[in-house]
C-alpha positions as CSV (number, residue, x, y, z in Angstrom):
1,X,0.0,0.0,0.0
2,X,1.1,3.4,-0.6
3,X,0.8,5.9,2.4
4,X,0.4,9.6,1.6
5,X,-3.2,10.3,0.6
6,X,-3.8,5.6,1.4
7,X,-2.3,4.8,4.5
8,X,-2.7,7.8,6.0
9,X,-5.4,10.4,6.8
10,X,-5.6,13.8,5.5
11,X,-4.2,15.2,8.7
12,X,-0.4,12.6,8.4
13,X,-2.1,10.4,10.9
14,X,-2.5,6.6,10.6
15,X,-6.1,6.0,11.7
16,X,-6.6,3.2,14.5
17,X,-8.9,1.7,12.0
18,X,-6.5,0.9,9.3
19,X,-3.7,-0.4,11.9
20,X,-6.1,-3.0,13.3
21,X,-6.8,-3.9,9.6
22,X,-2.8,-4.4,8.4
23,X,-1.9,-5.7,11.7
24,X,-4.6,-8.7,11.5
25,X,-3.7,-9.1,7.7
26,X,0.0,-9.9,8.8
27,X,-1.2,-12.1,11.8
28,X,-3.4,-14.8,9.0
29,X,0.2,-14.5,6.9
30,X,-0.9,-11.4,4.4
31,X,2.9,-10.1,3.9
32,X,2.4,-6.5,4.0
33,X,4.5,-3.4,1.9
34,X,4.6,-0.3,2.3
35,X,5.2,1.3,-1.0
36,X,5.7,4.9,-1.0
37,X,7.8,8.2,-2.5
38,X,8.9,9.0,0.3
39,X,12.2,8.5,1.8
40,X,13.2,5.4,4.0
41,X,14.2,8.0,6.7
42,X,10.7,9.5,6.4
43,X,8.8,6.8,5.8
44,X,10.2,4.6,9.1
45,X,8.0,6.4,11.7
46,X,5.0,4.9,9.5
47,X,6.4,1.7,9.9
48,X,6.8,1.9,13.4
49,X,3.0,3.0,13.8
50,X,2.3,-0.8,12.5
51,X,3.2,-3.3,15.0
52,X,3.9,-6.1,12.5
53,X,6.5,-7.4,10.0
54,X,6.9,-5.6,6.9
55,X,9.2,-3.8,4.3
56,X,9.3,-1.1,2.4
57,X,10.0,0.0,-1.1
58,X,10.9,3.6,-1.0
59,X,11.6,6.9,-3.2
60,X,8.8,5.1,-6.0
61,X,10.5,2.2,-6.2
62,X,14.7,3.3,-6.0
63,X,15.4,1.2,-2.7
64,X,13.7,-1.6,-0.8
65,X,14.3,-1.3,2.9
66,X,13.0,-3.6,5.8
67,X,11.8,-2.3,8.4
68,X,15.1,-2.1,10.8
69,X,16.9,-0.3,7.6
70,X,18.6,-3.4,5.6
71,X,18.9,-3.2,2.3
72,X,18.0,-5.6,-0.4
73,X,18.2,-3.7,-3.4
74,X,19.0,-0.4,-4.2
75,X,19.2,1.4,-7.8
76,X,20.6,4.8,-7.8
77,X,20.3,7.4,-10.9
78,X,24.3,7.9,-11.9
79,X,25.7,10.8,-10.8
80,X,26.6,11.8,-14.2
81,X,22.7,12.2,-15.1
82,X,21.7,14.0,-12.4
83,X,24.1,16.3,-12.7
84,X,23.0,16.8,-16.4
85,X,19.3,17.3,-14.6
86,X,20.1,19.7,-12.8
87,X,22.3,21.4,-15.1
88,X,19.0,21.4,-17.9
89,X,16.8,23.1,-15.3
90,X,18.1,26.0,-14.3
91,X,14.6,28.2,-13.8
92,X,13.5,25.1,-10.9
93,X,16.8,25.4,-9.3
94,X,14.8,26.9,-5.6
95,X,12.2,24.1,-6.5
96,X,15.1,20.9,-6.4
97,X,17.4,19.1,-4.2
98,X,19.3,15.8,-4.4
99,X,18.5,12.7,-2.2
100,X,21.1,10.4,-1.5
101,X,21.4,7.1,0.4
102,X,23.2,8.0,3.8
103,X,22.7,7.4,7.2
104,X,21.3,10.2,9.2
105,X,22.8,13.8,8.0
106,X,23.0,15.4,4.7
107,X,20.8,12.6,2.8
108,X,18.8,16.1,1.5
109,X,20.7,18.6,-0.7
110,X,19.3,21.8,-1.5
111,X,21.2,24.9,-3.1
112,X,19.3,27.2,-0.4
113,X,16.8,26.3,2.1
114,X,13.8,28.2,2.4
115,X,12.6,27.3,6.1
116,X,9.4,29.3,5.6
117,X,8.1,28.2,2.2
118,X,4.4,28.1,2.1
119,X,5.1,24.8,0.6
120,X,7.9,22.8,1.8
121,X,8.8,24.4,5.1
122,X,6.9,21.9,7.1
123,X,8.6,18.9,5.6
124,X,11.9,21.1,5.5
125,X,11.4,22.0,9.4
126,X,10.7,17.9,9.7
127,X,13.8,16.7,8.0
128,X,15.9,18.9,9.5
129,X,18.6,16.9,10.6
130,X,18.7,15.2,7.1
131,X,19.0,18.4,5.0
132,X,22.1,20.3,3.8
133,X,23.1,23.0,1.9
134,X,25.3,23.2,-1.2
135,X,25.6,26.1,-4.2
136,X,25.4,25.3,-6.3
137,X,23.7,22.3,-6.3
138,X,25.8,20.3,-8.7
139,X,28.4,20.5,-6.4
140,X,27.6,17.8,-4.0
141,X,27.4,15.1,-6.9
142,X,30.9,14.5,-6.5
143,X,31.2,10.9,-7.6
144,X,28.6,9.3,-5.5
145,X,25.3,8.3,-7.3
146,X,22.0,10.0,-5.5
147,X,19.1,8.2,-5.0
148,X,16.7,10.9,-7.5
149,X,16.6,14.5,-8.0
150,X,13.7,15.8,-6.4
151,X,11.2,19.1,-7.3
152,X,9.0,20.4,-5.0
153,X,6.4,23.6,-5.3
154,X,3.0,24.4,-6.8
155,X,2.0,22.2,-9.2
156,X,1.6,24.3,-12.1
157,X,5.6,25.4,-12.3
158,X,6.3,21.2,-10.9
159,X,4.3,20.4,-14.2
160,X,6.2,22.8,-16.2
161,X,9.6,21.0,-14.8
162,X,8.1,17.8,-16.3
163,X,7.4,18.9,-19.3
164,X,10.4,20.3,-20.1
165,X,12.5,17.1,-18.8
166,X,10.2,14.8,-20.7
167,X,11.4,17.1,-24.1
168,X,15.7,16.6,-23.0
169,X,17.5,14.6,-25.7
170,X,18.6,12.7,-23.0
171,X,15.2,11.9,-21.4
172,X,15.5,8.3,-22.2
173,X,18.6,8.6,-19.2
174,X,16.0,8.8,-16.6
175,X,12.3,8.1,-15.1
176,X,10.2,10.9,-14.1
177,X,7.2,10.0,-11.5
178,X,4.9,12.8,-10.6
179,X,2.9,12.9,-7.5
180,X,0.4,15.6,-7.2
181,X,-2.4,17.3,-4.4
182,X,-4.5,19.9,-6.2
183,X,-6.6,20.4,-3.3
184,X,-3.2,21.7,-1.4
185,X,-2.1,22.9,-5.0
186,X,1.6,21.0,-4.3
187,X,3.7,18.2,-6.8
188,X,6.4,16.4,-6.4
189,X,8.5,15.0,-9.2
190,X,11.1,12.4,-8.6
191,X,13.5,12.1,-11.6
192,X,14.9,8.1,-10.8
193,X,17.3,5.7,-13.0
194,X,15.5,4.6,-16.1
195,X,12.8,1.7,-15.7
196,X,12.7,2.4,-11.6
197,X,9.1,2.4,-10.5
198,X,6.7,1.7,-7.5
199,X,5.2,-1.1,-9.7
200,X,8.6,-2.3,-11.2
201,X,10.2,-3.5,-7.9
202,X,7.0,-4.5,-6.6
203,X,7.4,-7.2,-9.2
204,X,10.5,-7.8,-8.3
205,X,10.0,-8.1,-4.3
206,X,7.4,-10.6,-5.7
207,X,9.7,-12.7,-7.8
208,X,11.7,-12.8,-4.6
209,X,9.4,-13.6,-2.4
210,X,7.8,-16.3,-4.7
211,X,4.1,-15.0,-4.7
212,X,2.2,-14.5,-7.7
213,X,0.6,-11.4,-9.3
214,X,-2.7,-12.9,-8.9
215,X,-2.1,-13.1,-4.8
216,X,-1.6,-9.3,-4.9
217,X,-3.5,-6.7,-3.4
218,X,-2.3,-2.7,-4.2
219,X,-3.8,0.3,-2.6
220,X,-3.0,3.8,-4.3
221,X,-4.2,7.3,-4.8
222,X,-1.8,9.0,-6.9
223,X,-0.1,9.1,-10.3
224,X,3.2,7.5,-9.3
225,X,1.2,4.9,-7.9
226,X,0.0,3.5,-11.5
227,X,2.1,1.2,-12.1
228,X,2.2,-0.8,-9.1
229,X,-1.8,-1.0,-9.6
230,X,-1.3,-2.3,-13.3
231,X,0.7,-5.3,-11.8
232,X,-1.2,-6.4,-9.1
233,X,-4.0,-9.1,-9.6
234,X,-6.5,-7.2,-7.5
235,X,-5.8,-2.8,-7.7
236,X,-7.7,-0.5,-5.5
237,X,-8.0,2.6,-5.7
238,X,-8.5,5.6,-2.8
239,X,-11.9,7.2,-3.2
240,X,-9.7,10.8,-2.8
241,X,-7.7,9.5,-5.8
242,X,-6.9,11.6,-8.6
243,X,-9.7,11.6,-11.7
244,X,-7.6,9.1,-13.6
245,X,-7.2,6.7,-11.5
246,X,-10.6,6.3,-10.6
247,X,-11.5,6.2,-14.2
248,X,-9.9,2.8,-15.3
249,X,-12.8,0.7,-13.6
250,X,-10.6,-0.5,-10.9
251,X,-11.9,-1.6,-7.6
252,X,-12.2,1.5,-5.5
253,X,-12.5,1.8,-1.4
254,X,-13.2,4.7,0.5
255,X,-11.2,8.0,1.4
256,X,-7.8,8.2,3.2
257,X,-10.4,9.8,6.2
258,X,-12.8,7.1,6.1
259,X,-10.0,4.4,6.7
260,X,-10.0,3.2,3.2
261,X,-7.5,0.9,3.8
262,X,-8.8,-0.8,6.3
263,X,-12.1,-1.4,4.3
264,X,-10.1,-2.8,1.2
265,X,-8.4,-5.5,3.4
266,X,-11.6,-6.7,5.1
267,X,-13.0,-6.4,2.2
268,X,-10.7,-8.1,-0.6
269,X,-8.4,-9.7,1.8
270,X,-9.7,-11.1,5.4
271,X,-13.0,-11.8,3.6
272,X,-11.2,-14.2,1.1
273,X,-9.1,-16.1,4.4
């Protein structure tokens, strides 16, 4: 399951409702995944909220994590491309930063940090300890391969940023996923290695794990969580889901502030054990 706009409510809680739901899902044997955008760093505290077993795949599909922070795979963007990212956007420099794969400080590069930001000071005053400043930005890609670079803002100038990636000779060097919350009028856009996606390394966890597409439940809301719902035998979709998703005839549960998730899996998966 994803969490922003799933898992969790529209306040960034985890409702009682749905934790009852996954931790009862893991106790008949349901492996449970969180599959989210978000970092591993700031995606963790979510895990902890569930008392059960899981793992993670984080930053749309770049890294899969368990839950104590080992890693069992990880697929970086080469410094060499993001570097040419950031050097091709030049207008979105305030909006971007580069996320890398360290433990604890500096995982978070920005060339300034805006503390305030209408936008992104909340999760900038959140991440704090993570977050670093470089200028400019291409500067900390000094060899080592980031996780993504990331843009942030409004979503009209975020969808301006994609646009313009998506035209690059070199776009075929990289995979953009967009993540977007018109009612809060804020996008994210994750530019990852080429071919990384939630729904990619959901397939591979799978493989893995040995269970079947067919034996797989996915709970979304939001663009980047697409393709993770086109592989799994059973997708549902959020009832606060964007207008596409909701239009593909996809089994659909209710809002992230009705404890949607917790409905699905009674519904489609306790129901069935």
């Amino acid at each position: 399951m994803d969490i922003d706009g799933t898992l969790l409510d529209s306040r960034g809680q985890v409702p009682e409702e749905n934790v009852r739901a996954v931790v009862e899902a893991a106790r008949r044997g349901i492996e449970i995944v969180l599959v989210t955008g978000r970092r591993f760093d700031f995606a963790r505290p979510i895990a902890d909220a569930l008392p059960c077993d899981l793992h993670l795949i984080v930053s749309n599909g770049a890294l899969i994590k368990s839950k104590s922070g080992e890693t069992h795979q990880q697929l970086l963007l080469p410094s060499r491309t993001a570097r040419q990212v950031i050097e091709a956007t030049a207008e979105f420099r305030s909006n971007a930063a580069v996320v890398f794969d360290r433990p604890l400080a500096r995982q978070i590069i920005l060339e300034k940090v805006e503390w305030d930001d209408p936008f992104r000071g909340g999760y900038f005053r959140k991440n704090r300890e993570y977050i670093a400043e470089v200028s400019p930005l291409a500067d900390c890609l000094n060899g080592e391969d980031p996780i993504q670079v990331l843009f942030t803002g409004a979503c009209r100038p975020i969808r301006k940023a994609m646009r313009e990636l998506a035209a690059l000779p070199t776009a075929s060097d990289f995979t953009l996923a967009l993540t977007e919350y018109e009612a809060r009028d804020f996008s994210i856009l994750d530019v990852l290695r080429p071919g990384v996606t939630k729904g990619v390394t959901l397939k591979e966890w799978a493989r893995r794990r040995g269970i079947a597409r067919e034996e797989i439940m996915a709970i979304g809301d939001n663009w980047n969580d697409r393709e993770m719902l086109d592989f799994a035998g059973l997708p549902v979709v959020m009832a606060n889901s964007v207008a596409e998703l909701k239009s593909l005839g996809w089994a659909m549960t209710l809002s992230n502030d009705e404890c949607g998730v917790a409905a699905a899996i009674n519904t489609y998966a306790l129901k069935k054990i």
